[in-house]
KOLSESE-549825 format. One line per 2 residues: number of its first residue (from 1); for each residue x, y, z of C-alpha. Coordinates in steps of 0.25 Angstrom, whole numbers, plus 5000, padded with zeros to 4 digits. Layout:
NUM) X Y Z  ...;
! end
This chain:
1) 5000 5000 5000  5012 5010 5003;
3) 5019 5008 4989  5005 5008 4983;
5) 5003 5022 4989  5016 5027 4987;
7) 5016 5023 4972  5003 5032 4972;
9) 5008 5044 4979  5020 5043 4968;
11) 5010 5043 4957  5002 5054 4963;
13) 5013 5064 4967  5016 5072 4955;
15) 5002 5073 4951  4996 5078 4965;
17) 5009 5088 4963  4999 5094 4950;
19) 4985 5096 4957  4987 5110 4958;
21) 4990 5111 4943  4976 5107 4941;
23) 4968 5116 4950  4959 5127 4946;
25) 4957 5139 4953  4949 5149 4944;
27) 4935 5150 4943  4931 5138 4935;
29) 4936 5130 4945  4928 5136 4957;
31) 4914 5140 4946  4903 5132 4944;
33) 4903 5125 4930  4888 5129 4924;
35) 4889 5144 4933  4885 5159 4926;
37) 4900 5163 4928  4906 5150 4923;
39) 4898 5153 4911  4900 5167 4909;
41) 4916 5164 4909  4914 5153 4900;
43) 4906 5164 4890  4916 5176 4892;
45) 4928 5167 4887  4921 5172 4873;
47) 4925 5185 4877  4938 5186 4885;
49) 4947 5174 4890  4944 5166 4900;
51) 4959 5167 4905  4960 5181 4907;
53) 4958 5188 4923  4960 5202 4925;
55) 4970 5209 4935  4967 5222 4940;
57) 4977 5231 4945  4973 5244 4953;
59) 4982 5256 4955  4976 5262 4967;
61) 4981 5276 4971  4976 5278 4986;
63) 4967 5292 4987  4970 5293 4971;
65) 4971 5301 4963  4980 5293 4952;
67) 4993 5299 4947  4996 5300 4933;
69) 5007 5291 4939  4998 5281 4942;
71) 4990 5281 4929  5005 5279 4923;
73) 5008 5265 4930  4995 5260 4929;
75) 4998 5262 4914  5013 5257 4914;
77) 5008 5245 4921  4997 5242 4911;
79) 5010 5240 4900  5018 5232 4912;
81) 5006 5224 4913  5006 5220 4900;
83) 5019 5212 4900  5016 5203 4913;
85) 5012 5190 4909  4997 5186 4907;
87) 4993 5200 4906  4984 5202 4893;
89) 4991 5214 4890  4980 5220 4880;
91) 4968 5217 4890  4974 5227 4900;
93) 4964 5239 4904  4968 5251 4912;
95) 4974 5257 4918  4959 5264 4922;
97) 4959 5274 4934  4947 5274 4944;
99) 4938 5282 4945  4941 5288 4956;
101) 4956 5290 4951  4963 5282 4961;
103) 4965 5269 4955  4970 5264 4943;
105) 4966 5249 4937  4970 5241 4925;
107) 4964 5228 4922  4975 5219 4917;
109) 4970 5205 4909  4977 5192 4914;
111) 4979 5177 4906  4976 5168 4916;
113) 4987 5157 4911  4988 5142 4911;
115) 4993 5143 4924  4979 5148 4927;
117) 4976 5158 4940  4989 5150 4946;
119) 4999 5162 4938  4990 5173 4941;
121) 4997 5176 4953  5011 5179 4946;
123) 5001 5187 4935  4996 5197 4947;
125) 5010 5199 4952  5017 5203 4939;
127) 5003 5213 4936  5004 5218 4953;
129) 5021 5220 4950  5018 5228 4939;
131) 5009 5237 4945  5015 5238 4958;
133) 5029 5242 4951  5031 5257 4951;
135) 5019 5261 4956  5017 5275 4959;
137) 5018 5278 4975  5004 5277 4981;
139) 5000 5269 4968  4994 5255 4974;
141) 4993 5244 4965  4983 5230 4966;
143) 4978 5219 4959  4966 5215 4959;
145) 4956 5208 4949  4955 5192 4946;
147) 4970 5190 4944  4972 5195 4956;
149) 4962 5187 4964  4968 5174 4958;
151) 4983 5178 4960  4980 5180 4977;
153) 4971 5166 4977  4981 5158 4969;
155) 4992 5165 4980  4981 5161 4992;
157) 4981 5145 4985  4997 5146 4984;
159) 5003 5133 4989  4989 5130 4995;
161) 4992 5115 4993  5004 5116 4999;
163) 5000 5127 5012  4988 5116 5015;
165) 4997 5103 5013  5007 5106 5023;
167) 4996 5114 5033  4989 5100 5031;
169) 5001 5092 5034  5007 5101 5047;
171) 4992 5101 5054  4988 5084 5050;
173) 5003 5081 5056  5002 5090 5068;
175) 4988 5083 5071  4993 5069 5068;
177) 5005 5072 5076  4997 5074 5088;
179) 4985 5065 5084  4996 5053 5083;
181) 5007 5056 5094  5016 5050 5083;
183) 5028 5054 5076  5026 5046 5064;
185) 5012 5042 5063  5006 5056 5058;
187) 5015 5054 5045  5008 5041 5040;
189) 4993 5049 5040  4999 5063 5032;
191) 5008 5055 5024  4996 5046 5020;
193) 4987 5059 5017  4999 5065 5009;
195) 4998 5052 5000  4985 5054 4999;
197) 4985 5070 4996  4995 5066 4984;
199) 4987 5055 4978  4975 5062 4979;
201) 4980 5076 4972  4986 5068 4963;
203) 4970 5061 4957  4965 5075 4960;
205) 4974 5081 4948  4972 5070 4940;
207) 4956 5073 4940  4959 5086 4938;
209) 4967 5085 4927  4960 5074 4918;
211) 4946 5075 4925  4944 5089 4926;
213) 4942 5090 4943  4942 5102 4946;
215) 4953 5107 4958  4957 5118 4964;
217) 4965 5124 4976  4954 5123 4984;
219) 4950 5108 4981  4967 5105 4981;
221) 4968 5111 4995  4956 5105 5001;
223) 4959 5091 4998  4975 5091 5004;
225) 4966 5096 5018  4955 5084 5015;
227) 4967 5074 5012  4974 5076 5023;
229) 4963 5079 5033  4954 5068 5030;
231) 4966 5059 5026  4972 5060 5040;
233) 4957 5057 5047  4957 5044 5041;
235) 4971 5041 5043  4968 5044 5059;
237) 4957 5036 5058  4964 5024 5051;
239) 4976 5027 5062  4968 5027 5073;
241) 4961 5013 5072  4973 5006 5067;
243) 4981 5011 5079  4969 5005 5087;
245) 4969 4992 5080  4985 4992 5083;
247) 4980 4989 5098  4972 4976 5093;
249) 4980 4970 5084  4995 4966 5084;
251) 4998 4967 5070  4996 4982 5065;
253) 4992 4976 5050  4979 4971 5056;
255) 4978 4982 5064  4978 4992 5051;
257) 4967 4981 5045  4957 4983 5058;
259) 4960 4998 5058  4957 4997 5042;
261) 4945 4990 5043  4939 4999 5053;
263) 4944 5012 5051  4942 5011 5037;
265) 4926 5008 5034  4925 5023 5042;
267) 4940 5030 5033  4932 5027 5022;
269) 4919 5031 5024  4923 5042 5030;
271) 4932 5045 5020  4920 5041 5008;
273) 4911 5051 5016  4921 5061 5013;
275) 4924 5059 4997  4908 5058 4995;
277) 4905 5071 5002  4918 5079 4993;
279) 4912 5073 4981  4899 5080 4983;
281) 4906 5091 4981  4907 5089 4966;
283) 4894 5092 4964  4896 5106 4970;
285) 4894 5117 4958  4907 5124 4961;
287) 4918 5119 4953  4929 5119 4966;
289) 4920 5113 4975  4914 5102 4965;
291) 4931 5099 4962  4935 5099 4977;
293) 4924 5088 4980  4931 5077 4970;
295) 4947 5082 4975  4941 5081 4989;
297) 4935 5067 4988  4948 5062 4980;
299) 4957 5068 4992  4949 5059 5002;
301) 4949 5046 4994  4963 5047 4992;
303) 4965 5049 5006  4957 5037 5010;
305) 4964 5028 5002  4978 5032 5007;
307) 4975 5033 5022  4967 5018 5021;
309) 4979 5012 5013  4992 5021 5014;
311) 4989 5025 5028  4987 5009 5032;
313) 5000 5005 5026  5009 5014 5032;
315) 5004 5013 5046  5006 4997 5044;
317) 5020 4996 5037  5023 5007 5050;
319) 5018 4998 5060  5014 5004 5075;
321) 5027 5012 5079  5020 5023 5070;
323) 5010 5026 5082  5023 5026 5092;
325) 5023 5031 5103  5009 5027 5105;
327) 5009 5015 5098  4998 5007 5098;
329) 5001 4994 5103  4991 4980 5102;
331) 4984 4978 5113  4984 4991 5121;
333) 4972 4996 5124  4965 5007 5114;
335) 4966 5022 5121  4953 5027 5117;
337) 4945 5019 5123  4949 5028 5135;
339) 4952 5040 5129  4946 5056 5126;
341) 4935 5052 5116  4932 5040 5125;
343) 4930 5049 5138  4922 5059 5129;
345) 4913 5048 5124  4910 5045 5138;
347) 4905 5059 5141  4896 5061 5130;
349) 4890 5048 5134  4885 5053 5145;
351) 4874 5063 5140  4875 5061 5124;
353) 4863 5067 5122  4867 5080 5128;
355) 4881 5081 5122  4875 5079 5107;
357) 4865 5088 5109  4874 5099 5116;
359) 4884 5096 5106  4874 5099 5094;
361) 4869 5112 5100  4884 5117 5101;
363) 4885 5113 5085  4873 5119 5081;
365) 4879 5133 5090  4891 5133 5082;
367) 4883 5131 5069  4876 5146 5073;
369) 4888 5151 5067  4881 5148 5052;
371) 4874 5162 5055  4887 5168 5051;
373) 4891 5160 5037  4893 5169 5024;
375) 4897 5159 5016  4896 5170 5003;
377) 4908 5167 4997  4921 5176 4999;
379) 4926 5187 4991  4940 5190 4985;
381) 4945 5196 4998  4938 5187 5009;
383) 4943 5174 5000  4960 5176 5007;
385) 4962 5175 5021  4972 5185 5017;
387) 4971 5201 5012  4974 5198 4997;
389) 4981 5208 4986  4968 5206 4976;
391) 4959 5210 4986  4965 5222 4990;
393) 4967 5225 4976  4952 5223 4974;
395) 4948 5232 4986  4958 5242 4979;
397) 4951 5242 4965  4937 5243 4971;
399) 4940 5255 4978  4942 5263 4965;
401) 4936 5252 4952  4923 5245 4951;
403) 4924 5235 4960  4922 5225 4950;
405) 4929 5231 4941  4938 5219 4938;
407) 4930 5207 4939  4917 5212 4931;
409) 4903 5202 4930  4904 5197 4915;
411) 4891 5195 4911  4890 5187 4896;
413) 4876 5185 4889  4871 5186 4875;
415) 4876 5199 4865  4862 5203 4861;
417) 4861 5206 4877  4872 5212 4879;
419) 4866 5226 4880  4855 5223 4889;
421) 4865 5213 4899  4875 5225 4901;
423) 4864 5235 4903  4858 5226 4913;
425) 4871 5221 4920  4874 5236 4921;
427) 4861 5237 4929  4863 5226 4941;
429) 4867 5233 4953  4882 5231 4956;
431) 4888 5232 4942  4895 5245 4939;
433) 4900 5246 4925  4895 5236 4912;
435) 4905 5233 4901  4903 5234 4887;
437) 4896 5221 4882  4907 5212 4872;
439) 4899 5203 4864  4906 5190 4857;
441) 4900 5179 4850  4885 5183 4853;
443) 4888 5184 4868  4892 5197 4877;
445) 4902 5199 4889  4898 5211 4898;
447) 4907 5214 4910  4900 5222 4921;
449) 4908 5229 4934  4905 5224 4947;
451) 4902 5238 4957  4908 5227 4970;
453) 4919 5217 4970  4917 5206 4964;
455) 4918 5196 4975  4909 5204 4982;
457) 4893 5201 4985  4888 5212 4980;
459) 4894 5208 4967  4890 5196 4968;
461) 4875 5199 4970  4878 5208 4957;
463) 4881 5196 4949  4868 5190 4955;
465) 4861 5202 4951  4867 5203 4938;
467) 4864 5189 4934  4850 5190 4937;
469) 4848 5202 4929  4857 5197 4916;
471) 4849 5183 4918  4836 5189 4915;
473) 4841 5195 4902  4831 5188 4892;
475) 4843 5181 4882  4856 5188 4886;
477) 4858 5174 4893  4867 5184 4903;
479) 4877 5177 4911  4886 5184 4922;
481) 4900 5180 4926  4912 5185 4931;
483) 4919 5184 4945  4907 5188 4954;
485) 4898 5180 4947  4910 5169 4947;
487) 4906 5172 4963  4893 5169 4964;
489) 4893 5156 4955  4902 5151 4966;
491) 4894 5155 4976  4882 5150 4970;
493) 4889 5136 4967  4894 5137 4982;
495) 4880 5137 4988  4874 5127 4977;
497) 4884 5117 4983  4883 5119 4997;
499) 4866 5117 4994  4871 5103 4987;
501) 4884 5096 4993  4882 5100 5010;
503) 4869 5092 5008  4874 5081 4999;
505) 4887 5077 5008  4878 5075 5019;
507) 4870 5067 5011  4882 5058 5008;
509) 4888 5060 5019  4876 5055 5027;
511) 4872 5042 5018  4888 5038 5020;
513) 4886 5039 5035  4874 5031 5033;
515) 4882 5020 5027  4892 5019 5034;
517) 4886 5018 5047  4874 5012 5042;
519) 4865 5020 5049  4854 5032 5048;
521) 4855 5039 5059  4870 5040 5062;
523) 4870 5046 5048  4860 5056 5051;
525) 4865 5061 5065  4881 5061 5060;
527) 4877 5069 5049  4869 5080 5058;
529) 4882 5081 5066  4889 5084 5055;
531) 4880 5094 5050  4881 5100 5063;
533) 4896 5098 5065  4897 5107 5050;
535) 4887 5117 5055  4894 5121 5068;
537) 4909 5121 5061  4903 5130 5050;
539) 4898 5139 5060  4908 5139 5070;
541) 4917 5141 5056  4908 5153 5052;
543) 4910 5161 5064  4926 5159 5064;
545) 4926 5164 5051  4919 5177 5054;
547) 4925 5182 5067  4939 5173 5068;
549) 4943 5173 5053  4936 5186 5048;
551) 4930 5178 5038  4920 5186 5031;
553) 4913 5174 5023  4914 5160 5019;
555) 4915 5154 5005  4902 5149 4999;
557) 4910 5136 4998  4913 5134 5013;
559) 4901 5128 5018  4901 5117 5010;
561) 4916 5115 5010  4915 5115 5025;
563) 4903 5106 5025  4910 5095 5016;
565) 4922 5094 5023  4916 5094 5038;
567) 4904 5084 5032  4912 5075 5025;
569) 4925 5074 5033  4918 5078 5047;
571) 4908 5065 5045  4922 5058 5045;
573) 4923 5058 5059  4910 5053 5062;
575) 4912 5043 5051  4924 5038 5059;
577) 4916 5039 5073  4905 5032 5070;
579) 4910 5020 5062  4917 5019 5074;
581) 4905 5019 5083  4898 5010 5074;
583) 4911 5000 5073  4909 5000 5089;
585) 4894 5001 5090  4892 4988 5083;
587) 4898 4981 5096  4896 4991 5108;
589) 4883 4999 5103  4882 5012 5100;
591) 4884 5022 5112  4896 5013 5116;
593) 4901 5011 5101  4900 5028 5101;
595) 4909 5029 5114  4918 5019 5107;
597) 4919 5025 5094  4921 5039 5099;
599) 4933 5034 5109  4940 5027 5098;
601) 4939 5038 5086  4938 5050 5095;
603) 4952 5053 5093  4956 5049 5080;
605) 4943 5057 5075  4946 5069 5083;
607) 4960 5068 5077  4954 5067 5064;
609) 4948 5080 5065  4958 5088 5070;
611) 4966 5082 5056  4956 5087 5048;
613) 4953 5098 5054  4967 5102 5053;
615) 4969 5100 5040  4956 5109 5035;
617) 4962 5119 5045  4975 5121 5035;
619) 4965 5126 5026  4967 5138 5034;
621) 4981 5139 5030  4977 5145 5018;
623) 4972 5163 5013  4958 5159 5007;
625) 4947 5161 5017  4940 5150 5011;
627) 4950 5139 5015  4951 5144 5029;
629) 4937 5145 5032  4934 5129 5025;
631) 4947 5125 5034  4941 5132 5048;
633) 4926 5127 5046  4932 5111 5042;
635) 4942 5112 5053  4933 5115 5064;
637) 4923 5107 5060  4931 5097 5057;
639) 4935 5098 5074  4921 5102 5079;
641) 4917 5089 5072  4926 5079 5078;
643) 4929 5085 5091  4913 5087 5094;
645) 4904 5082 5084  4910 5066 5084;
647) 4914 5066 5096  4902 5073 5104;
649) 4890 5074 5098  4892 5062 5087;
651) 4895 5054 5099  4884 5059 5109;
653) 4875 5055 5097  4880 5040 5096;
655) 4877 5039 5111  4863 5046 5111;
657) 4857 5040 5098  4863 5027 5099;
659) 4860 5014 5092  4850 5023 5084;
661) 4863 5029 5079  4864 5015 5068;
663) 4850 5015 5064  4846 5008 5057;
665) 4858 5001 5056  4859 4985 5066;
667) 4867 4994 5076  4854 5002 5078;
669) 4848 4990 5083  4860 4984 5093;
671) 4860 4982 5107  4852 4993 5116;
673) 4861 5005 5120  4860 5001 5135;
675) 4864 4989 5135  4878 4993 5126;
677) 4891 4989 5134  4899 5002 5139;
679) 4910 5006 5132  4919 5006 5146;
681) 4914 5001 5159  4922 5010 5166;
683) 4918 5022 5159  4903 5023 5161;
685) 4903 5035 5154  4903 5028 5141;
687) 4891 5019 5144  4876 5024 5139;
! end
């Protein structure tokens, strides 16, 4: 099995090297397919190249007025401009002075290269050097516009796989570290994941290349967090129950086979739960969320295999000196029988009826924080964690241009219209100025000037407007585009998803449940708690981000992003408790098979957790808002729900329902509660 997967991680290699040579980052890769700004680019190729965004450089003279000085670079660069690569020297317009004679822009045409948006960075650079070099004193210079935009995300999205790999790695191998109390053991579980990382870039690119999957640094980044994260749950898992079959059985090989056999059934579905509830994604409307649910699912089911094959092997061939100094030796007695989880157990046996219902009142507080979400979206400036050059060089332009002057709404609709469409663009409220219609080909392109920014909702709501206007056109078949309404197809898309997928995983993740524990109402009360679980992280999340972070909004994305990840990997843990309970339930009942179970996975679990919760923390690592706030919101849930929600209420649960817990399964119909041996006769806190 080693040579098999070290053959595989040869093969794999250099193509998980290429991934980012196949990630799309512009707007098609984000945009719905079949949306009204999709089609409008599709229709303005007729007019202008697709591959052409403008750079706007502003010459600002604070208090004004311009100097002829001024007026004279502005005009000296326009000639310098024209020899930095890319530039489409005859497209270039300005310099044009404000009208308040205290700024200066020039709008200057850029070839997006077959290096795509990666190489507008250096573009930006050589246009700023130009401008900024002998510029008048007093004479400030920015750069603003789509290049710009895209040169301070492709810096933001710099080395991201890099930042988040060895972030991942430091924080798993601190927790394992600790979690293990080993020198050597951690290694097996992050050299396992790495593996698994690798191979699984590696089928990603491939897809990519020759199957058209769509992949971006969003999708890239998220699935080193889920490989390792979810990877190293299941290697603590599979670690944890062959170091407890290692006190049964002399020979470790047979140890591995009964930890196999019955860690394995719960690994898998587990992870099977998780891979069904990513694929949902891809029916999402939105291009990088429909792309990250196949990339997501492939990440996981690589994993799998490794860490039930790869991960086997190694601990095997290395034999128990790997758990030294605490090495597990046959015959001794098993620690948590006695231990934390054991004691905790025992408490909430006491009154389990109070502690779930106490429990779920305090979820259903933190849930309150809802009140607050504004998941709207995020404008240019509120997207960075950071203050970014673009945005400042926006604000600058606003203050003395349209302030939409540089990314216009591009309406196109039928020539014999075209009069009537630009009249009635002109009239929507929030559109300032309406550019001559240009006709080709029996169709018309008319640009109009957005009075806000572009990013803005009150520009948005003026593409709303102007579509319903345009639309009742009688035969102009009008059709509005451009970057706002770029906007609101996302956001639209966005909130179509979340209305489709969050009830759909816990569809799937519910009939899963029901499979595998062959049960109805264990389902059903494990899904509320999940359900409930999200609600209070999501609230408690919302709140940090508006008086801890300073966060302004969330991205219309983040519900569902956070929803998926804490449904589908927070079920996990329950997946791993209650096969458990089950396993023990079938011999001990129910009540005593829940102590049982929460004694013997109440530490691997919890450690789990704080793996995964860990790894979604390094998310924060990066400048975009939106990572941080998906990190935060996965992390915390992630903890609330294993430290609380497993352990407490789930477990206060078991105890109140029950055999009722199985219906209508044979275990419903076992031995009656009162008449189940206790789990310790010298601990009567454990009995019913």
């Amino acid at each position: 099995m080693l040579a098999l997967w070290i053959g595989i991680l040869l093969l794999t290699a250099p193509l998980a090297g290429k991934l980012t040579s196949v990630e799309k980052n512009d707007n098609s890769a984000w945009l719905p397919g079949g949306a009204e700004a999709t089609q409008v680019a599709d229709l303005q190729r007729q007019f202008q190249p697709d591959d052409i965004a403008p750079a706007i450089v502003v010459y600002e003279r604070t208090g004004g007025p311009l100097t002829p000085a001024d007026l004279a670079k502005a005009r000296a660069d326009v000639a310098g401009m024209k020899t930095v690569d890319s530039v489409v020297d005859e497209s270039i317009i300005g310099p044009v002075p404000s009208t308040d004679k205290a700024a200066i822009q020039v709008i200057v045409p850029v070839k997006i290269t077959d290096d795509g948006w990666d190489a507008l960075p250096d573009i930006a650079n050589a246009i700023t050097a130009t401008a900024e070099n002998g510029a008048p004193p007093g004479l400030d210079v920015y750069l603003a516009g789509p290049v710009a935009s895209a040169a301070d995300s492709a810096g933001a999205f710099a080395g991201i796989d890099g930042t988040l790999l060895y972030t991942t790695l430091a924080v798993v191998a601190i927790i394992l570290l600790v979690t293990y109390r080993s020198p050597v053991l951690w290694l097996l579980p992050i050299i396992t994941a790495g593996v698994a990382l690798t191979s699984s870039q590696a089928v990603i690119y491939l897809l990519a290349k020759y199957a058209g999957l769509a992949v971006n640094a969003q999708s890239a980044g998220i699935l080193t967090v889920l490989v390792f994260g979810a990877g190293t749950d299941y290697a603590l898992l599979l670690v944890a129950r062959y170091r407890e079959e290692l006190r049964r059985h002399s020979d470790r090989h047979e140890a591995m086979q009964f930890a196999l056999h019955r860690a394995g059934p719960a690994i898998i579905a587990s992870a099977a739960t998780v891979v069904v509830g990513m694929l949902c994604l891809s029916l999402a409307e939105l291009n990088s969320t429909a792309g990250l649910g196949p990339v997501a699912a492939i990440g996981i089911a690589v994993g799998l295999g490794a860490m039930v094959t790869l991960l086997p092997a190694l601990l095997v061939i290395c034999g128990r000196w790997l758990f030294w100094p605490v090495r597990p030796r046959y015959g001794t007695a098993e620690p948590t029988a006695t231990g934390l989880w054991a004691r905790l157990g025992g408490r909430v046996a006491r009154r389990p009826r109070a502690v779930w219902i106490g429990t779920a009142v305090v979820l259903g507080a933190m849930a309150l924080g809802l009140l607050q979400s504004n998941a709207v979206g995020l404008t240019s400036a509120e997207q960075f964690t950071t203050e970014q050059p673009s945005t400042v060089a926006e604000e600058a332009l606003a203050r003395h241009f349209p302030a939409g002057g540089g990314q216009p709404v591009s309406v196109v609709a039928n020539a014999s219209s075209a009069e009537q469409v630009s009249r009635e663009l002109a009239a929507v409220p929030g559109i300032s100025e309406v550019a001559q219609p240009v006709q080709k080909g029996g169709l018309a392109l008319i640009d109009g000037t957005l009075a806000d920014p572009p990013d803005s909702a009150a520009a948005q709501r003026t593409v709303e407007q102007a579509r319903k206007t345009l639309h009742a056109i009688p035969g102009a078949d009008a059709k509005v585009g451009g970057y706002t309404a770029v906007v609101v197809d996302i956001n639209d898309a966005n909130r179509h998803d979340n209305r489709l997928i969050i009830p759909l995983v816990l569809l799937v993740v519910l009939v899963i449940l029901g499979l595998l524990l062959r049960a109805i109402v264990a389902p059903l009360i494990l899904i509320a708690t999940v359900v409930l679980s999200f609600a209070a992280a999501l609230g408690v999340s919302v709140l940090a981000f508006r008086y801890l972070f300073d966060f302004p909004a969330e991205d219309t994305s983040f519900p569902l992003f956070v929803f998926v990840f804490l449904v589908a990997l927070g079920i996990d843990y329950n997946i791993f408790l209650m096969t458990r309970v089950r396993e023990e339930a079938v011999q001990h009942g129910t009540r005593r098979g829940a102590l049982i179970g929460l004694a013997a996975t109440g530490g691997v679990i919890t450690s789990a957790g704080i793996v995964l919760a860990g790894t979604f923390a390094a998310l924060a690592s990066l400048p975009l808002v939106a990572f941080v706030e998906i990190g935060f919101a996965v992390a915390f849930g992630v903890l609330l729900d294993t430290l609380i929600v497993r352990s407490v209420l789930v477990t206060a649960l078991n105890l109140d329902v029950g055999r009722w817990m199985w219906w209508p399964s044979k275990l419903d119909r076992g031995p009656r509660e009162e008449d189940e041996t206790p789990l310790s006769s010298s601990e009567p806190e454990l009995t019913h």
